[in-house]
C-alpha positions as CSV (number, residue, x, y, z in Angstrom):
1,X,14.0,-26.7,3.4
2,X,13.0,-29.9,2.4
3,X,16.4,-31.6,4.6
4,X,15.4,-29.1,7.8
5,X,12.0,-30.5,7.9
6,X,13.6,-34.1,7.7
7,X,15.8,-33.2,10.7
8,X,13.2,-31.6,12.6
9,X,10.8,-34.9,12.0
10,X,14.0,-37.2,12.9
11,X,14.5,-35.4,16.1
12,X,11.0,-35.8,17.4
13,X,10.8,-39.1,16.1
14,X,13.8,-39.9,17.9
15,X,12.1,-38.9,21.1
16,X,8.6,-40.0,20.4
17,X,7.0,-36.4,20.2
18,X,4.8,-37.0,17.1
19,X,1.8,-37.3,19.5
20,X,2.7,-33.8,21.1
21,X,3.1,-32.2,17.5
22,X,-0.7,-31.6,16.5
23,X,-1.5,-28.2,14.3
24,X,-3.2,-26.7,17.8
25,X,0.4,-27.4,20.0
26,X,2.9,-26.4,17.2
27,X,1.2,-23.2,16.6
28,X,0.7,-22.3,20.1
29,X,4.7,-23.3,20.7
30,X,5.2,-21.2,17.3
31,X,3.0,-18.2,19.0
32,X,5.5,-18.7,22.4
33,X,9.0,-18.3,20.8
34,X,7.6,-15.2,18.6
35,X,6.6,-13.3,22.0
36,X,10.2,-14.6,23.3
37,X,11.8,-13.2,20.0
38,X,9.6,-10.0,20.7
39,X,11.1,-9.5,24.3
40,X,14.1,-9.1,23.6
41,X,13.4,-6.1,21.7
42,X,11.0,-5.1,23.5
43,X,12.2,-2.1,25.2
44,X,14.6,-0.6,23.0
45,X,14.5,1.8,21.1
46,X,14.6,1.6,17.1
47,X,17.9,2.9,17.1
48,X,19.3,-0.4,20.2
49,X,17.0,-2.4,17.7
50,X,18.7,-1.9,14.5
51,X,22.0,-1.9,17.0
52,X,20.7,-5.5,18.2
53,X,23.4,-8.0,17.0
54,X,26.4,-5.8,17.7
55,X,26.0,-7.4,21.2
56,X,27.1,-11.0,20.3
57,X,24.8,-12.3,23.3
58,X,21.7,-10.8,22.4
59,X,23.0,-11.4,19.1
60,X,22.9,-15.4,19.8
61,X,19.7,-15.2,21.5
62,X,18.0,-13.5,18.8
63,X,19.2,-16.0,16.4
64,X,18.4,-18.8,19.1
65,X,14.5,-17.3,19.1
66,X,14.6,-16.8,15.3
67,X,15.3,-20.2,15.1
68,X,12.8,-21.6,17.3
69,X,10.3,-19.9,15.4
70,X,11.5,-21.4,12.0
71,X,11.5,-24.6,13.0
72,X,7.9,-24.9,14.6
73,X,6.9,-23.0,11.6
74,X,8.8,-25.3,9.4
75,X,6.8,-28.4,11.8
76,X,3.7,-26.6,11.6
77,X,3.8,-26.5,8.0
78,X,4.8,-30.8,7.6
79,X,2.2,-31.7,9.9
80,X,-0.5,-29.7,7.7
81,X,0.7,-30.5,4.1
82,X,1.9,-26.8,3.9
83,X,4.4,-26.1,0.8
84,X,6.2,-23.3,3.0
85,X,7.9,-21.6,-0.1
86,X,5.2,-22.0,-2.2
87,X,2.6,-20.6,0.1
88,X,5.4,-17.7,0.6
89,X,5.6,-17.4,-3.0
90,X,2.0,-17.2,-4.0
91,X,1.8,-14.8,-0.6
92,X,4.2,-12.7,-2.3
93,X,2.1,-13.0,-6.0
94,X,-0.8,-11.6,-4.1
95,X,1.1,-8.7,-2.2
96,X,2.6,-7.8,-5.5
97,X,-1.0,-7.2,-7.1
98,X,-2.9,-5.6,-3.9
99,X,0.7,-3.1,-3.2
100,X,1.5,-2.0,-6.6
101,X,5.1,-0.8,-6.8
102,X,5.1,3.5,-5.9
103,X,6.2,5.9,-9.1
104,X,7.7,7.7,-6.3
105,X,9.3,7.2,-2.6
106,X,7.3,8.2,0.3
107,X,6.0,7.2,3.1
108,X,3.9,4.3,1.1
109,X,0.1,3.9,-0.2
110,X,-2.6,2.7,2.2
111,X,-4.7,0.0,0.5
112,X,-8.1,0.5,0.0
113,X,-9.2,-0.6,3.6
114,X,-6.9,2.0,4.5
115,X,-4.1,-0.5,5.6
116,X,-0.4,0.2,4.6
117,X,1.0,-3.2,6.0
118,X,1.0,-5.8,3.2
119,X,-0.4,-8.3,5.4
């Protein structure tokens, strides 16, 4: 993680972008390139969506968006002093404890604001 970040910081440095890369621009690019991994599955059904990178086109431009999103995600995270795997990691810690693991399979437990998504 810690080499990507170096890249990603080489590259704009390269190019003078530092100035463009404050906390408010990098998320609102991070925000852009999630709605333009969201279009592409935007009209398909769950069953073209789980079909997705069969088509090696949309297949590359998924992993094109997906990667766009990492890596303003990964700049996000340098220019605030974000550990990325460790805020993942204690994210995870606190899912664990607020989603116990079900006895049984189903269709999951809501928490207690009624939620089921672990976010």
């Amino acid at each position: 993680m810690r080499t990507l970040q170096d890249r990603l910081a080489a590259f704009a440095a390269a190019r003078d972008w530092q100035q463009f890369h404050t906390p408010k621009n990098l998320v609102a690019a991070l925000s852009v390139e999630a709605s333009e991994l969201v279009e592409i599955f935007q009209w398909l059904t769950p069953e073209q969506s789980a079909r997705v990178m069969q088509e090696p086109s949309t297949a590359a431009r998924v992993e094109d968006e997906v990667a766009d999103v990492l890596a303003y995600l990964l700049q996000f995270c340098e220019v605030l002093g974000i550990d990325v795997l460790a805020a993942l990691s204690a994210k995870i810690d606190r899912n664990e404890r607020r989603f116990p693991a079900l006895k049984e399979t189903g269709d999951g437990v809501a928490d207690h604001d009624g939620r089921h998504s672990p976010e």
